[in-house]
Backbone as JSON Lines, residues from 0, in Angstrom:
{"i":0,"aa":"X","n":[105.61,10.81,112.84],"ca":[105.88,9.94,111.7],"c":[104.88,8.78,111.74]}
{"i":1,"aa":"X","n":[103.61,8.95,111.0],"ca":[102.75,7.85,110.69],"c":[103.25,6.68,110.49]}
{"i":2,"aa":"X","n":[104.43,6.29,109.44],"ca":[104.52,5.47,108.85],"c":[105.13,4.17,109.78]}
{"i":3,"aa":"X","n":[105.57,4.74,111.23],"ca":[106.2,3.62,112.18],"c":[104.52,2.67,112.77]}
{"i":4,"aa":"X","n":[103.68,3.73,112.39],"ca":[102.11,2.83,112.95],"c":[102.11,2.13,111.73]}
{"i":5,"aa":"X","n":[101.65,2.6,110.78],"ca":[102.04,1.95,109.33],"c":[102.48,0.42,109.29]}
{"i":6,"aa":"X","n":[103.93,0.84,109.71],"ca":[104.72,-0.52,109.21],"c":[104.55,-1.32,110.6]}
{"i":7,"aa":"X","n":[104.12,-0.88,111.64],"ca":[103.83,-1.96,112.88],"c":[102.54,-2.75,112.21]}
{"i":8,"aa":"X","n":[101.8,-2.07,111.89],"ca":[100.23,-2.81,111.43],"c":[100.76,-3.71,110.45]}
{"i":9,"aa":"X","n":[101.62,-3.22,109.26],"ca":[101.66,-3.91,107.89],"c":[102.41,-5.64,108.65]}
{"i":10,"aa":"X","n":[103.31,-5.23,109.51],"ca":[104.16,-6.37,109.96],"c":[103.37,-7.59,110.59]}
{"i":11,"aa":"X","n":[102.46,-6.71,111.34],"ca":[101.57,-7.79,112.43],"c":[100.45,-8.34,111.4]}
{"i":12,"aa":"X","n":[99.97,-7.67,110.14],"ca":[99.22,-8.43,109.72],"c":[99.63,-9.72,108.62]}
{"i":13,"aa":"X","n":[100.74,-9.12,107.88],"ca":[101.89,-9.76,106.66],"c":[102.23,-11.34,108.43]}
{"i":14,"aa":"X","n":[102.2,-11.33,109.6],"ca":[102.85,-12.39,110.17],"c":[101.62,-12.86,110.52]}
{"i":15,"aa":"X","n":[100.45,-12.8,110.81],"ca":[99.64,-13.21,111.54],"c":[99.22,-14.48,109.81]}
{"i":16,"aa":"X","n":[99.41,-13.72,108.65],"ca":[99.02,-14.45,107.24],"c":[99.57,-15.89,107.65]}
{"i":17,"aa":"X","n":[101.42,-15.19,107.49],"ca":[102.0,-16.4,107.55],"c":[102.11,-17.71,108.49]}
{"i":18,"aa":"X","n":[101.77,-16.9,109.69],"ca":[101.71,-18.04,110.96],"c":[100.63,-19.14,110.32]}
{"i":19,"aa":"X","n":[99.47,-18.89,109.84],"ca":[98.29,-19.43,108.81],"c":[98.72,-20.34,108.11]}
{"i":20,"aa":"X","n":[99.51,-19.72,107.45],"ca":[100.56,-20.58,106.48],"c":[101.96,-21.82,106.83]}
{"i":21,"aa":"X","n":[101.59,-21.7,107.99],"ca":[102.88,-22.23,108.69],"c":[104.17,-22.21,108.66]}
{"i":22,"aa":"X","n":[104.38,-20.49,108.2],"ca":[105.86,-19.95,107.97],"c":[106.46,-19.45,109.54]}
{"i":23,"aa":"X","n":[107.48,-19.98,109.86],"ca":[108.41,-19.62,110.59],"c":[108.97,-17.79,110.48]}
{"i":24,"aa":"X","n":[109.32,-17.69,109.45],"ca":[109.79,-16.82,108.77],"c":[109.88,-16.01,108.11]}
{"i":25,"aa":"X","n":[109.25,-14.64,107.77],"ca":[109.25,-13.93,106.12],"c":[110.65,-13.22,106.45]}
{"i":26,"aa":"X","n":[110.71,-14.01,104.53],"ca":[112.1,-13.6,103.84],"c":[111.94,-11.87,103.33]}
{"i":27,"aa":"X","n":[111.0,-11.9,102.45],"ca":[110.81,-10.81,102.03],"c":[108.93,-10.28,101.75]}
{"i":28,"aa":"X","n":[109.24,-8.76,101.75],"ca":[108.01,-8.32,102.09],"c":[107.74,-6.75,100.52]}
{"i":29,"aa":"X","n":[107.12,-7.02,99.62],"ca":[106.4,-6.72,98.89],"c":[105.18,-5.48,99.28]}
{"i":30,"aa":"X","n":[105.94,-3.86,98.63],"ca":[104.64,-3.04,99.19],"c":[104.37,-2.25,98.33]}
{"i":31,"aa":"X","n":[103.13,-1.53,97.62],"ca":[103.38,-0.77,96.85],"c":[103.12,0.71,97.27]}
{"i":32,"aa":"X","n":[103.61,1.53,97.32],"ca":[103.33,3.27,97.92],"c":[103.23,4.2,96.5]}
{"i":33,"aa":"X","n":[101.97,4.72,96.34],"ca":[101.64,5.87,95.5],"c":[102.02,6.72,95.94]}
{"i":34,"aa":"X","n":[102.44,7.63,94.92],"ca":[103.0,9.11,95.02],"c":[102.49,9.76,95.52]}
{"i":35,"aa":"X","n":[100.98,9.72,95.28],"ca":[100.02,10.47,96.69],"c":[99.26,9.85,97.66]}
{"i":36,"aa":"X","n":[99.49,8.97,98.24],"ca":[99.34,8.03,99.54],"c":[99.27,8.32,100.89]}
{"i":37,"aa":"X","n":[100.69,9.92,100.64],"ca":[100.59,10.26,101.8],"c":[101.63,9.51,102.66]}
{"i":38,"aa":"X","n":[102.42,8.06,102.32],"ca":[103.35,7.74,102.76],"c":[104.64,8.05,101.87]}
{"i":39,"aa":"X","n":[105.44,8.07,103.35],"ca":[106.96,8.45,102.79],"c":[107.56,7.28,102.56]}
{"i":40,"aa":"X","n":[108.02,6.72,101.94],"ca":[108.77,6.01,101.27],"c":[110.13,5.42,102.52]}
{"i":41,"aa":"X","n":[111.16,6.6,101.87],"ca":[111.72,6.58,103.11],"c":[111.73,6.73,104.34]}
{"i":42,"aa":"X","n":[110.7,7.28,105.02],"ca":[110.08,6.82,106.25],"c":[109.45,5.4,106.74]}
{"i":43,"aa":"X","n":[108.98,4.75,105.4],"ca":[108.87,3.36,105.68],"c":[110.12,2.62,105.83]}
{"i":44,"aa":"X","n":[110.76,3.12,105.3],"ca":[112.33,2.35,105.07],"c":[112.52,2.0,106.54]}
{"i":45,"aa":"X","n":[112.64,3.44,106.83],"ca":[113.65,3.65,108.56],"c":[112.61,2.82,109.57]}
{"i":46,"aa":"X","n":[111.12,2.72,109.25],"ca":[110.21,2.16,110.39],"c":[110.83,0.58,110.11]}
{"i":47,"aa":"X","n":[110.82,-0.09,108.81],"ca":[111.21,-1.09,109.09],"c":[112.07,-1.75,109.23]}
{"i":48,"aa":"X","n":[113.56,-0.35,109.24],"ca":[114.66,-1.1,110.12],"c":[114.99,-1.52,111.27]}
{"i":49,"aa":"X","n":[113.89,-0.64,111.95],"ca":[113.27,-0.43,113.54],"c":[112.85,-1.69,114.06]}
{"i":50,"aa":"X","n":[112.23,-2.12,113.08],"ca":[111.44,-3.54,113.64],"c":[112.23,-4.81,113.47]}
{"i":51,"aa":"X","n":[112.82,-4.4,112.24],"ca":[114.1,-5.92,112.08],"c":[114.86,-5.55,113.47]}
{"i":52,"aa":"X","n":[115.14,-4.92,113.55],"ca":[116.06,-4.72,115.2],"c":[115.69,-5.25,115.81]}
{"i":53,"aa":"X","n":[114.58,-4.99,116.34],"ca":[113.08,-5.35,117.65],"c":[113.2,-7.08,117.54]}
{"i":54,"aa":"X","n":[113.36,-7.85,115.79],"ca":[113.47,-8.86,115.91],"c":[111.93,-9.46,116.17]}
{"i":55,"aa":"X","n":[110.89,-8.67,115.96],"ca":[109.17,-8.88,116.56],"c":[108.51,-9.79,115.31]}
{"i":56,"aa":"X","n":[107.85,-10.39,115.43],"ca":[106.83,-10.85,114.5],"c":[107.75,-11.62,114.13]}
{"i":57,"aa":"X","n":[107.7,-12.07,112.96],"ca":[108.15,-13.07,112.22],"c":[109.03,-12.71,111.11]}
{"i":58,"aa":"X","n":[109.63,-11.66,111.38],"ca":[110.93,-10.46,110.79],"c":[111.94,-10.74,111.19]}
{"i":59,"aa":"X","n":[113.53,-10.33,110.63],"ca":[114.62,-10.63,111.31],"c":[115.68,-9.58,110.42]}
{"i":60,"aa":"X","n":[116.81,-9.56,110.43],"ca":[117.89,-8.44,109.9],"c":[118.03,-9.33,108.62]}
{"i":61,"aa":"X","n":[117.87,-10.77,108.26],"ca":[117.61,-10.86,106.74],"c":[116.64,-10.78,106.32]}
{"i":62,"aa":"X","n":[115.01,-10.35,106.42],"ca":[114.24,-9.81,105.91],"c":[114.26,-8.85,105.04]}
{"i":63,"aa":"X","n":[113.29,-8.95,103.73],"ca":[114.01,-7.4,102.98],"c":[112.41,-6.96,102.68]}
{"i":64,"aa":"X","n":[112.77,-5.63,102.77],"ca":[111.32,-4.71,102.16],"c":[111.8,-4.28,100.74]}
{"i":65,"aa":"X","n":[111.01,-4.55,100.3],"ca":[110.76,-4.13,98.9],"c":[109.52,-2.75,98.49]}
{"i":66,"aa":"X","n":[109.85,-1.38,98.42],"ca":[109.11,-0.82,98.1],"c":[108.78,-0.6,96.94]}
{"i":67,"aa":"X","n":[107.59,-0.78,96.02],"ca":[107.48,-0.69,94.41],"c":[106.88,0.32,94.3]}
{"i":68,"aa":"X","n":[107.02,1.96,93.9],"ca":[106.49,2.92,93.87],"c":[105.65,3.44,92.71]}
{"i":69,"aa":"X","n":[104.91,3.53,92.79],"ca":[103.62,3.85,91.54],"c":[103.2,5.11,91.49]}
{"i":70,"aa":"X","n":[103.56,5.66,90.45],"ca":[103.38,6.78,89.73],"c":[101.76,7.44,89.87]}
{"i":71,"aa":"X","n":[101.94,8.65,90.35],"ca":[100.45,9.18,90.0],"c":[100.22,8.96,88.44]}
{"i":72,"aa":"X","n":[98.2,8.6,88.63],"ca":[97.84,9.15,87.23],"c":[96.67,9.42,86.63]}
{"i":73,"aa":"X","n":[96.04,10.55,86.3],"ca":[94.69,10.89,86.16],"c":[94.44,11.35,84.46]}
{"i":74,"aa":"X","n":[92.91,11.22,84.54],"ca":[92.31,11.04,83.42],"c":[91.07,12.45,83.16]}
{"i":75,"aa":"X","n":[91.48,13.16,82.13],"ca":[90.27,14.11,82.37],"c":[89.02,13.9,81.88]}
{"i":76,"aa":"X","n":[87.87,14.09,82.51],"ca":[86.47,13.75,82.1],"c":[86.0,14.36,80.78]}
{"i":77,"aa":"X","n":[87.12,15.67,80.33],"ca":[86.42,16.58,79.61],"c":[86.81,16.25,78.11]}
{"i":78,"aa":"X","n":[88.44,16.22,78.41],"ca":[89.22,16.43,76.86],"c":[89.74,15.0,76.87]}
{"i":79,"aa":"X","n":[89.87,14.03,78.07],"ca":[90.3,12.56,78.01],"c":[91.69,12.17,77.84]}
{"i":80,"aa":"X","n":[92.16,13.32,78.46],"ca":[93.89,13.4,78.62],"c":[94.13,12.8,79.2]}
{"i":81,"aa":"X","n":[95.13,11.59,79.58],"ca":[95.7,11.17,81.0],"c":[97.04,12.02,81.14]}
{"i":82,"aa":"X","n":[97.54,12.06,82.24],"ca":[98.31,12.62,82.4],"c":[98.82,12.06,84.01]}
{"i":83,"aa":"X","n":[100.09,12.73,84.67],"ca":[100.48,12.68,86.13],"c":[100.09,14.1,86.6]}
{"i":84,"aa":"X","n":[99.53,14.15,87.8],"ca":[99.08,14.81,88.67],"c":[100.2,15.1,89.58]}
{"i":85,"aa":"X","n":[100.2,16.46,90.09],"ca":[100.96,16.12,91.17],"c":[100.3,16.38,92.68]}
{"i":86,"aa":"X","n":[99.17,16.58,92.36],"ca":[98.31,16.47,94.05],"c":[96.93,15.76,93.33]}
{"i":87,"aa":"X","n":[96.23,15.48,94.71],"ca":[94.95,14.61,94.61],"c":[93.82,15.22,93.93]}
{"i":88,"aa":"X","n":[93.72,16.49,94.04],"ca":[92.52,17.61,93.32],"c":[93.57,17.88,91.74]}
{"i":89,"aa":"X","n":[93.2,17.21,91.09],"ca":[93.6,16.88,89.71],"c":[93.34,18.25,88.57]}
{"i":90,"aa":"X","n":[93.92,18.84,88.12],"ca":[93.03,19.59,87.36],"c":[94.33,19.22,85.64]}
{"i":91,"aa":"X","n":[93.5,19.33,84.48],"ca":[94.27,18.98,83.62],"c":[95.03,20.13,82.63]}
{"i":92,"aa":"X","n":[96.22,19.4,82.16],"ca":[96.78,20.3,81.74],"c":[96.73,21.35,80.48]}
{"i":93,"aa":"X","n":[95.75,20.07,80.0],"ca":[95.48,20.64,78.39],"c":[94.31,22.01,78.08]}
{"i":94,"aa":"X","n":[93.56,20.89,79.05],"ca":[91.77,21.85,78.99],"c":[91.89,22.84,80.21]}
{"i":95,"aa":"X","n":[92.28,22.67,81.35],"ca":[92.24,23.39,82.75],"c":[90.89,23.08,83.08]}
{"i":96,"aa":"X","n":[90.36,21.79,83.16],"ca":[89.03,20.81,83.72],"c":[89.52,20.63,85.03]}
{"i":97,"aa":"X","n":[89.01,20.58,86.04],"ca":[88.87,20.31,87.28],"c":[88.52,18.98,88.06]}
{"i":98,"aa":"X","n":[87.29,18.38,86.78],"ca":[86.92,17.21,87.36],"c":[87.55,16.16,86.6]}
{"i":99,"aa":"X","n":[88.58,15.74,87.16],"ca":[89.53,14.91,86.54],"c":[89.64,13.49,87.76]}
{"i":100,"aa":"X","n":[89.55,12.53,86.87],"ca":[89.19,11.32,87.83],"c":[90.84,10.86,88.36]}
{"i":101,"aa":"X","n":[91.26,10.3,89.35],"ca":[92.66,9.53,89.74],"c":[92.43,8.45,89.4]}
{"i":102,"aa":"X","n":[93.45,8.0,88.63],"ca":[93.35,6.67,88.32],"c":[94.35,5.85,89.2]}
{"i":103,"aa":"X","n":[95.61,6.03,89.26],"ca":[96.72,5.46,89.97],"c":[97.29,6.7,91.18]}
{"i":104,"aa":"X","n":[98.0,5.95,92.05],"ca":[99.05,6.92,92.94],"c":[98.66,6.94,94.26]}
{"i":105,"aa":"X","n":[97.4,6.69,94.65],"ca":[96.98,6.56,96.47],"c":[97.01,5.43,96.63]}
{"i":106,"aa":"X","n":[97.82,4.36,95.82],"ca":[97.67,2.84,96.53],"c":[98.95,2.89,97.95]}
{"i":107,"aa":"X","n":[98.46,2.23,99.12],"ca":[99.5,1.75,99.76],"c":[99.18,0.22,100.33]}
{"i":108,"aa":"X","n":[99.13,-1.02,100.05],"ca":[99.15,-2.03,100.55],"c":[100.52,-2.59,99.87]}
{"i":109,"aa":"X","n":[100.36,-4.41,100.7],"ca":[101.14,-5.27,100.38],"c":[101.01,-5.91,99.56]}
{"i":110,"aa":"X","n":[101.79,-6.05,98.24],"ca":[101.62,-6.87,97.17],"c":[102.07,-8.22,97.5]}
{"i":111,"aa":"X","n":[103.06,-9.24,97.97],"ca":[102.71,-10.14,98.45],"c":[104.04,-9.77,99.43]}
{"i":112,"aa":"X","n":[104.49,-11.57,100.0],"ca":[105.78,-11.77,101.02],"c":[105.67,-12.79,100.41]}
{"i":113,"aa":"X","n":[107.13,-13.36,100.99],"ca":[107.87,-14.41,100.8],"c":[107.88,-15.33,102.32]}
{"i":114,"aa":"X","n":[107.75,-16.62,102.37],"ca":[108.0,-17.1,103.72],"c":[108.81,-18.35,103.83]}
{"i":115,"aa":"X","n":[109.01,-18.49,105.04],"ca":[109.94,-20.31,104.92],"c":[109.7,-20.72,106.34]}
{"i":116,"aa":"X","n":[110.15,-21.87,106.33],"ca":[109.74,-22.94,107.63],"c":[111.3,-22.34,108.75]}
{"i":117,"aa":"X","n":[111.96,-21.39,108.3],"ca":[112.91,-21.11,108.55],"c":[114.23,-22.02,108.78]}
{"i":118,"aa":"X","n":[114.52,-23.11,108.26],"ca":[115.81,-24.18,108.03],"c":[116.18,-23.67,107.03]}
């Protein structure tokens, strides 16, 4: 399960921000996962219940993850269809074109966090 390296990296870097910032604390944590990313969703879930446990970084059991999931979505070069894809080699539905560009769906970063001085 990738996604426990995943959410160790996402944590240590989302705290190393805030320490910067002079947050005690993140409240909440902001991520977005494309449909084809390659991450599980709910596998991120379970990694970062793991770590609120652990109590590590600058996380705690009121911390909340927020996953915002984004829809695949590609564009064909030929006939200029957009459409959802459901794998990364795109081919379209209308024309059966091949070279079809991705527009959305492999994003996985952090859209922002929330922090506090923790009082």
């Amino acid at each position: 399960m990738h996604e426990m390296s995943l959410m160790a990296e996402l944590i240590q870097l989302v705290s190393e921000d805030a320490k910067q910032r002079s947050f005690k604390k993140i409240d909440k944590i902001e991520v977005i996962v494309g449909s084809l990313s390659n991450v599980l969703p709910e596998a991120l879930e379970i990694a970062f219940f793991y770590f609120q446990q652990q109590g590590e970084a600058l996380i705690d059991e009121k911390t909340q993850l927020q996953i915002i999931r984004e829809a695949a979505k590609a564009k064909c070069q030929k006939c200029l269809m957009e459409f959802e894809p459901d794998y990364q080699i795109a081919i379209c539905p209308k024309c059966g074109w091949t070279g079809c560009q991705l527009l959305e769906g492999e994003t996985f970063r952090v859209e922002s966090y929330e922090g506090s001085d923790g009082t």
